[in-house]
C-alpha positions as CSV (number, residue, x, y, z in Angstrom):
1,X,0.0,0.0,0.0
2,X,1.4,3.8,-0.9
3,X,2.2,6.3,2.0
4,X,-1.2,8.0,0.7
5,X,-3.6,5.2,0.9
6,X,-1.4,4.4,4.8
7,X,-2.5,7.9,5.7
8,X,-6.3,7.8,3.8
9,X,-6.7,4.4,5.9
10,X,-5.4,5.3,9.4
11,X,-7.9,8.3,8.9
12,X,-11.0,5.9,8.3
13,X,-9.8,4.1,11.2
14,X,-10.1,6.5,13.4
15,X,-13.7,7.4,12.1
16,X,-15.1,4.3,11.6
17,X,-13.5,2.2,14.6
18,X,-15.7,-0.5,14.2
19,X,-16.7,-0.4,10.9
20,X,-19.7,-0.6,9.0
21,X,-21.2,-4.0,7.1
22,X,-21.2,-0.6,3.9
23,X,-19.4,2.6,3.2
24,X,-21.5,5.2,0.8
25,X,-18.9,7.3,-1.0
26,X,-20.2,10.8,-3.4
27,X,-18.4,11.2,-6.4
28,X,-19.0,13.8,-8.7
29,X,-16.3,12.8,-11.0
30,X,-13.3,15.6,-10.5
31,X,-10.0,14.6,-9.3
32,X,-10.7,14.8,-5.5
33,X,-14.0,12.7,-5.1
34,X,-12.1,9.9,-7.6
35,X,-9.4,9.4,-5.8
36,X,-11.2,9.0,-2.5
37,X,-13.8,6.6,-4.6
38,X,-10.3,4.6,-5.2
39,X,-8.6,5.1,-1.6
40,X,-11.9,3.9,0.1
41,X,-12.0,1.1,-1.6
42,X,-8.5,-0.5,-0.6
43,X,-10.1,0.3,3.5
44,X,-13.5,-1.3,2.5
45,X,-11.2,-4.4,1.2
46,X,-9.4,-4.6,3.5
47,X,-12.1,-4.3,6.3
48,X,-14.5,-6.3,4.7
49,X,-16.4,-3.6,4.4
50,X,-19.2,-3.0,0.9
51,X,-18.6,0.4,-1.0
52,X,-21.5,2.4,-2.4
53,X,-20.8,5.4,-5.0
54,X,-23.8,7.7,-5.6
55,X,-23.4,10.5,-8.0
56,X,-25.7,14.3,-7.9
57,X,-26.5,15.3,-11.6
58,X,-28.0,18.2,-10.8
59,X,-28.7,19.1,-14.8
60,X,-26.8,22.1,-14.4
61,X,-24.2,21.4,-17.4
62,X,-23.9,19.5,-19.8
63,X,-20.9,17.5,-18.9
64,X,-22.6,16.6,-15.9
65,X,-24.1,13.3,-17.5
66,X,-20.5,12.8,-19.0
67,X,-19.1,13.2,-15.2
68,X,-21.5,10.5,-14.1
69,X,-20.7,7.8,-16.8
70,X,-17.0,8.7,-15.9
71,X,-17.6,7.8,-12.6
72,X,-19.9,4.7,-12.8
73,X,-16.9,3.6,-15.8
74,X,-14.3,3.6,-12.7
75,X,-16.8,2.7,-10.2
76,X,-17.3,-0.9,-12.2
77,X,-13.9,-1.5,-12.2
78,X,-13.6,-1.6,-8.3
79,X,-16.9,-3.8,-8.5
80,X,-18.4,-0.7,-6.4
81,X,-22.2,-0.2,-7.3
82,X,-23.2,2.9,-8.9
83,X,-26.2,5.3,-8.9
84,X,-27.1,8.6,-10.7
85,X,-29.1,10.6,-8.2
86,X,-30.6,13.5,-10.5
87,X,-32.2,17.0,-9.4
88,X,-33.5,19.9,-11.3
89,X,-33.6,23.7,-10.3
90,X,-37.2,25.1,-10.6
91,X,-35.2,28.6,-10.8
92,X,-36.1,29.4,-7.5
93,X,-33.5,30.7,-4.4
94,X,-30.1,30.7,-4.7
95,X,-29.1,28.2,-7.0
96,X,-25.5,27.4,-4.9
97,X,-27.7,26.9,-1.4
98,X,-31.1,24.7,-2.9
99,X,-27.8,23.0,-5.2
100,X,-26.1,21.8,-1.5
101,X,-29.5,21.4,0.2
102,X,-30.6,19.0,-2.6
103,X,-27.5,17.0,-2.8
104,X,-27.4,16.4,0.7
105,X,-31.1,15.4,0.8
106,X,-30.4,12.9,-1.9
107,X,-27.7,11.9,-0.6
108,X,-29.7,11.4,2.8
109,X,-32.2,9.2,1.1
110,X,-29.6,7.2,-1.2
111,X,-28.0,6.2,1.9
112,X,-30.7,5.1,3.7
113,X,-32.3,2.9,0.7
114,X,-29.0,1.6,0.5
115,X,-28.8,0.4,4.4
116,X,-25.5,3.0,4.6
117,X,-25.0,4.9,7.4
118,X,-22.3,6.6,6.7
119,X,-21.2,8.4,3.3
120,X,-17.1,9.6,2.9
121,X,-16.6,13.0,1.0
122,X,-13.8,14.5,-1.0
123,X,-13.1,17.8,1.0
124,X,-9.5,18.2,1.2
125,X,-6.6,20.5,3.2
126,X,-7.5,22.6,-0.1
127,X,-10.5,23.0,0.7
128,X,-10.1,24.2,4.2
129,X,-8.1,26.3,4.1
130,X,-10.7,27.8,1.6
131,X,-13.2,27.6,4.3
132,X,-11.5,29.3,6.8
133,X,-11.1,32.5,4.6
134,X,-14.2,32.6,3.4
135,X,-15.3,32.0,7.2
136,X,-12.7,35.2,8.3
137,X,-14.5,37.2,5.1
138,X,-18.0,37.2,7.1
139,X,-17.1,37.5,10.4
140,X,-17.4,33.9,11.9
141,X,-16.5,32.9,15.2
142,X,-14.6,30.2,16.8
143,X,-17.2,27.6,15.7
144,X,-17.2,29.0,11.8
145,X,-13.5,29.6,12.4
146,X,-13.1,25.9,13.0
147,X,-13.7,24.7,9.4
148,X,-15.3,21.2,8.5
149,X,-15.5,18.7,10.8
150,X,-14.0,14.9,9.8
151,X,-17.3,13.6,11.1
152,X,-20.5,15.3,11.6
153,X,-23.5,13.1,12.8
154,X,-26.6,14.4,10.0
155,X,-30.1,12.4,11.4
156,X,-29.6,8.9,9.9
157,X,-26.2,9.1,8.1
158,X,-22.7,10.7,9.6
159,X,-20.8,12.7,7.0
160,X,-17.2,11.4,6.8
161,X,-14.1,14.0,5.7
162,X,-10.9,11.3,5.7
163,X,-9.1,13.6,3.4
164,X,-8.8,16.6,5.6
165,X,-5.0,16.0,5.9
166,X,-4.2,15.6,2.3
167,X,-3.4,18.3,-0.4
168,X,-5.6,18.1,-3.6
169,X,-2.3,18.0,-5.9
170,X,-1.1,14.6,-3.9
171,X,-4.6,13.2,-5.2
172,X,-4.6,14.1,-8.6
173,X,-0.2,12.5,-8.5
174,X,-2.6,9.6,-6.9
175,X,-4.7,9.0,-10.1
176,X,-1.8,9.9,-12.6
177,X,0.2,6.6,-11.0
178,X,-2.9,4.5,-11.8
179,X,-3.5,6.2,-14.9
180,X,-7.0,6.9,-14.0
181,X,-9.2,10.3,-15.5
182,X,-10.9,12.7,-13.9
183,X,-12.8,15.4,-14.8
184,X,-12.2,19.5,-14.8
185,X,-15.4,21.4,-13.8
186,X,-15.3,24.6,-15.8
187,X,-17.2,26.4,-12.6
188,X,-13.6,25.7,-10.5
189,X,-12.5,28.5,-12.5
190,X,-15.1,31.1,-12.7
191,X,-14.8,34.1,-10.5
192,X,-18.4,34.8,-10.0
193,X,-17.9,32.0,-7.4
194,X,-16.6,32.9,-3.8
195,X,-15.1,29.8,-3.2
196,X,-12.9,30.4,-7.1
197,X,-12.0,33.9,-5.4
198,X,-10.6,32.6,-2.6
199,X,-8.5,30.0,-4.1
200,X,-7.2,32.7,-6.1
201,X,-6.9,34.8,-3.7
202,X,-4.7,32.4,-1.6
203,X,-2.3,31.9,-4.9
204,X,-1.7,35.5,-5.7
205,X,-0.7,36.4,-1.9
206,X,1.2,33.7,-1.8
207,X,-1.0,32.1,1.4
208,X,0.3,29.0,3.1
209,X,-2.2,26.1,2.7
210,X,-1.0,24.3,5.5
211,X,-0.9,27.4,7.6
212,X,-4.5,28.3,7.2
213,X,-5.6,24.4,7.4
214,X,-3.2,24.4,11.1
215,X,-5.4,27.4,12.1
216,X,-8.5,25.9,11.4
217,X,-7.4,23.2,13.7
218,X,-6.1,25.7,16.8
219,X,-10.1,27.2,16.7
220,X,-11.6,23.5,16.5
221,X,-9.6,23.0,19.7
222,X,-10.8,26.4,21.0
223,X,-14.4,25.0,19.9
224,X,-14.1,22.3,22.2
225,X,-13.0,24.2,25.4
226,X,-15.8,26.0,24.8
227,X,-18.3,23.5,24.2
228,X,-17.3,21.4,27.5
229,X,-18.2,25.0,29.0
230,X,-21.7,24.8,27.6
231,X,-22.6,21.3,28.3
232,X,-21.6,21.6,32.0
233,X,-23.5,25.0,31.9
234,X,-26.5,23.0,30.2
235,X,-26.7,20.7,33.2
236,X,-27.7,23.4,35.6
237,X,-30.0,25.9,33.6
238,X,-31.8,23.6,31.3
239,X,-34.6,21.5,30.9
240,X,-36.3,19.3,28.3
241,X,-40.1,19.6,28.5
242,X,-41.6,17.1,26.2
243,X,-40.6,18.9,22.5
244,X,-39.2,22.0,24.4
245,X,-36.0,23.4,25.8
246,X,-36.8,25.7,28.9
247,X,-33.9,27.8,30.1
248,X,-33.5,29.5,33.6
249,X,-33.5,33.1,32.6
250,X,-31.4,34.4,35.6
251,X,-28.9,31.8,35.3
252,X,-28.7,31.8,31.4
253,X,-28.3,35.8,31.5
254,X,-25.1,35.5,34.4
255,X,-23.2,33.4,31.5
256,X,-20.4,34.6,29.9
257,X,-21.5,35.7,26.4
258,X,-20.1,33.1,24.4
259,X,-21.7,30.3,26.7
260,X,-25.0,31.9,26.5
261,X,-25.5,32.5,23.0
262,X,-24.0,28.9,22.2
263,X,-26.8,27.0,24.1
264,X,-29.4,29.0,22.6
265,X,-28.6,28.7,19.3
266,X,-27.6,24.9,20.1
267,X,-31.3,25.0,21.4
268,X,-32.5,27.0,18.5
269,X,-31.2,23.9,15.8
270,X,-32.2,21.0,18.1
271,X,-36.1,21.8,18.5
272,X,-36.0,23.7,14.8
273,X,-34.4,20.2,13.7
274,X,-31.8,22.5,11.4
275,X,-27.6,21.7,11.4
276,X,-27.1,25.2,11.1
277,X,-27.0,27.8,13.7
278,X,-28.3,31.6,13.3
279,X,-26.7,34.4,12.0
280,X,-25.1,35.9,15.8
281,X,-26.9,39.8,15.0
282,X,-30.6,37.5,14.7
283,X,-30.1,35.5,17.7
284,X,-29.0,38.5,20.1
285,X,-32.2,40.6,18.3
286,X,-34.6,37.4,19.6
287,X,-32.6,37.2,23.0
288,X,-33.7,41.3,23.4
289,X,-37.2,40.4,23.0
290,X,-40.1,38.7,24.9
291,X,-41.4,36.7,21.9
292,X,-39.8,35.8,18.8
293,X,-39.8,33.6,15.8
294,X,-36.5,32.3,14.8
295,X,-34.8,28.7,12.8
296,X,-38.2,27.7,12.8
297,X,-39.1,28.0,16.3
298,X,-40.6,30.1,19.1
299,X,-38.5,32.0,22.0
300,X,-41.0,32.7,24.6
301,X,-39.8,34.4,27.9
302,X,-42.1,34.7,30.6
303,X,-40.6,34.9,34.2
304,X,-37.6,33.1,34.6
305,X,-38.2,31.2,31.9
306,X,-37.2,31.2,28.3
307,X,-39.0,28.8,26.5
308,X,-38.0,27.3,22.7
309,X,-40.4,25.5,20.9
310,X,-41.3,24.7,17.4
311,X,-43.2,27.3,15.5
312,X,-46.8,26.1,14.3
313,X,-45.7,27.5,10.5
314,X,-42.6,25.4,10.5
315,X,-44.5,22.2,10.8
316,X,-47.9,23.2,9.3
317,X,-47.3,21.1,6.0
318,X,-44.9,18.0,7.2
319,X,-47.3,15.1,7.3
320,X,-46.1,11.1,8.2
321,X,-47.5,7.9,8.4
322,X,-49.1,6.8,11.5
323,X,-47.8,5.7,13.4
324,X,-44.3,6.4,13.5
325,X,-41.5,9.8,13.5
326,X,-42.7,12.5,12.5
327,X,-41.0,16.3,12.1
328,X,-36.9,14.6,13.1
329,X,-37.4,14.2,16.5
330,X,-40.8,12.8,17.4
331,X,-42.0,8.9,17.6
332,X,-45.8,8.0,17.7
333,X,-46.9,4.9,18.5
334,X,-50.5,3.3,18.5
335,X,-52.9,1.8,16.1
336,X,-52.5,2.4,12.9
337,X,-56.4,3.8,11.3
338,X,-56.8,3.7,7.9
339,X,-55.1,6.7,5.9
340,X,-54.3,8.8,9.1
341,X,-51.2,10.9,8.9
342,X,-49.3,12.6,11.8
343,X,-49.1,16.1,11.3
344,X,-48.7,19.4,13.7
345,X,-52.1,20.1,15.6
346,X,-52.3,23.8,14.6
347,X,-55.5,26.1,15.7
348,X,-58.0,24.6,14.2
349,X,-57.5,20.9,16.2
350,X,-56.0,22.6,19.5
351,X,-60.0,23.5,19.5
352,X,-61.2,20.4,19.6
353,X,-59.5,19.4,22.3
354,X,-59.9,20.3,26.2
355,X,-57.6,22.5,27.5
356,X,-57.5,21.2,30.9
357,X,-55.6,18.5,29.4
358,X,-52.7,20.0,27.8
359,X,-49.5,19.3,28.9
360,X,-47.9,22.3,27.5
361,X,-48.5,25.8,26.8
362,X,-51.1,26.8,24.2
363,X,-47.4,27.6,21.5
364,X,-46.1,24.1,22.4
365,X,-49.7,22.4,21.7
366,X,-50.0,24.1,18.3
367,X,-46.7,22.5,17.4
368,X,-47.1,19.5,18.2
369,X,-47.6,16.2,16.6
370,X,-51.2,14.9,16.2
371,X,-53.0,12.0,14.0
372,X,-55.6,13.2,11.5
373,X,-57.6,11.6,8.6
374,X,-57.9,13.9,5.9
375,X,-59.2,16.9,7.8
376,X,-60.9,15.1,11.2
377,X,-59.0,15.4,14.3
378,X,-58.2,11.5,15.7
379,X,-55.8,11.9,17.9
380,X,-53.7,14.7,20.4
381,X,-51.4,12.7,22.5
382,X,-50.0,16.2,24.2
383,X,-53.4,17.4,24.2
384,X,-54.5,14.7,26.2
385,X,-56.2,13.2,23.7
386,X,-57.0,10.1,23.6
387,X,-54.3,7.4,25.6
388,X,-54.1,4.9,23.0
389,X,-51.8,7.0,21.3
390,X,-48.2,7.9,22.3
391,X,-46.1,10.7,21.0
392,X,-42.0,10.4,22.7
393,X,-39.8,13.0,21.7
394,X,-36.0,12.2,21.0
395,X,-34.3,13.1,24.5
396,X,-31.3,15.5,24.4
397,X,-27.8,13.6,24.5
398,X,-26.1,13.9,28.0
399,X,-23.1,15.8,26.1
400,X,-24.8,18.2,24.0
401,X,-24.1,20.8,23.1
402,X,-20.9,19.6,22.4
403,X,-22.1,16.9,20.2
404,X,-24.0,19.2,17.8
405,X,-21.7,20.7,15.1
406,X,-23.3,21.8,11.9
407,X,-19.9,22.1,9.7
């Protein structure tokens, strides 16, 4: 085995210490994604462990199709299965954001139909370094500051970065010695991109790769002392009631800044079920107010109290099979009627319910889960209504917030 595929191995190790029965792997057919497709695949031999390759055509150029059959051509050779996971923009948004969203949705689903429960990516030292300055460019913190993660748990599937370490030249030297091909997306060189900027940016001022990727590493480790600070903080001021996260006011408020504004926004992405945190100016406006919406959830203070729960409109239209999970974090269990669907309980079925037997406030109740056919109100298990039906919310892990990163 080369020094490379030593150093791409001892790096899966250390992610995957007891590896998976399958390994899901996205390759989009440039030099980085290939050469991990290839270095996988000795690791997966080796371990005994399958390989999946999926590939995003996201119809955006016409070489995209070519990139695919480039990839599924190399992908038989290892005897790796291969599958085409296509999108297509409806024009709306911003093209670069609903273009990652989608690929990691399909990506999220591929996985899961394939019984993979983790999938390796193709980000190297390159790349961030790149992140870091682009992070510096819009005033991140320690946690942007940090760059990309090697693993980051993502619902059902863990994202996997074993290449973090390597340079993106020592790849494509990689493919040359096996005499491999890879392909050149035109859009690595347009300037209308920010990430095309700053690589160029980095070449013409003469930036140290390794320097920027070291720094990176110094603010992950920052990120951690900071984290343990929050989770031992977390212990003392918070609670978990049912769906909701209820904060001490006085207690929160005596933090130090950073502590404080980390466990809300940790809060803020665990009940709002999103991997990214707030912008800092949004979360300090909701913090100033007695009731806000925000990351798709509620911030109510009353007391000493502050209260985060789901907001009605972020749920109104996510509907699930009954029974079963419903909206990330919730599990119902019960019969299972004909045609019912779980969905959020909203106005009109918090009125068909008695009040006297709610379990949470009237913002909580709206939010939460309830079991409808077509438009008739079955079942409210937070709204006491009736017991045959059980709704258990995903409990908050003993370490967190140290265990949610989003990058």
């Amino acid at each position: 085995m080369s020094d490379l595929a030593d150093r791409v191995a001892r790096n899966l190790d250390a992610l995957l210490p007891n590896p998976p029965k399958a390994l899901g792997v996205a390759v989009s057919g440039g030099g980085d994604s290939l050469a991990l497709m290839h270095l996988a695949s000795l690791w997966a031999a080796r371990q005994g462990c399958a390989l999946h390759i999926a590939s995003v055509d996201h119809g955006l150029r016409p070489e995209a199709a070519q990139e695919c059959a480039l990839v599924a051509r190399h992908a038989a050779g290892l005897g790796a299965p291969h599958d085409i996971l296509p999108w297509a923009w409806d024009g709306r948004g911003n093209l670069q954001d609903r273009a990652r969203h989608a690929r990691q949705d399909l990506l999220r689903n591929w996985a899961q139909t394939r019984g993979v429960s983790h999938i390796a990516l193709g980000h190297t030292r390159d790349d961030q370094a790149e992140t870091l300055l682009m992070r510096l460019q819009r005033g991140s913190g320690v946690d942007g500051l940090a760059g990309m993660a090697p693993a980051r748990p993502d619902g059902p599937v863990t994202w996997l970065r074993p290449l973090l370490d390597i340079r993106r030249e020592a790849l494509r030297d990689h493919l040359r010695r096996m005499g491999w091909d890879w392909a050149e997306d035109a859009s690595n060189l347009d300037p209308a991109y920010e990430r095309v900027r700053t690589r160029q940016a980095i070449s013409a001022l003469g930036l140290d790769v390794d320097r920027l990727a070291e720094t990176a590493a110094h603010m992950a480790a920052a990120r951690q002392v900071l984290d343990h600070a929050a989770t031992q903080a977390a212990r003392d001021i918070i609670a978990q009631d049912q769906g909701d996260l209820v904060f001490a006011r006085e207690r929160l408020s005596a933090l130090p800044s950073d502590t404080r504004e980390r466990l809300v926004a940790a809060a803020l992405c665990w009940v709002g079920q999103s991997p990214y945190r707030p912008r800092l100016a949004a979360l300090r406006a909701a913090l100033d107010r007695p009731r806000a919406t925000l990351h798709g959830c509620l911030l109510v203070q009353r007391g000493d109290s502050l209260r985060i729960c789901r907001e009605w409109n972020a749920v109104a239209d996510i509907a699930a099979p009954c029974p079963g999970p419903w909206d990330g974090r919730w599990q119902i269990d019960g019969p299972e009627p004909d045609g019912a669907e779980i969905r959020a309980l909203g106005p009109e079925g918090a009125a068909q319910t008695d009040r006297s037997a709610w379990r949470l406030p009237r913002e909580s109740i709206l939010s939460s889960p309830a079991i409808w056919q077509d438009k008739r109100l079955i079942a409210a298990p937070l709204a006491g209504m009736p017991r045959e039906f059980r709704a258990n919310c995903r409990v908050l892990p003993p370490d967190w917030p140290a265990s949610h990163h989003a990058h």
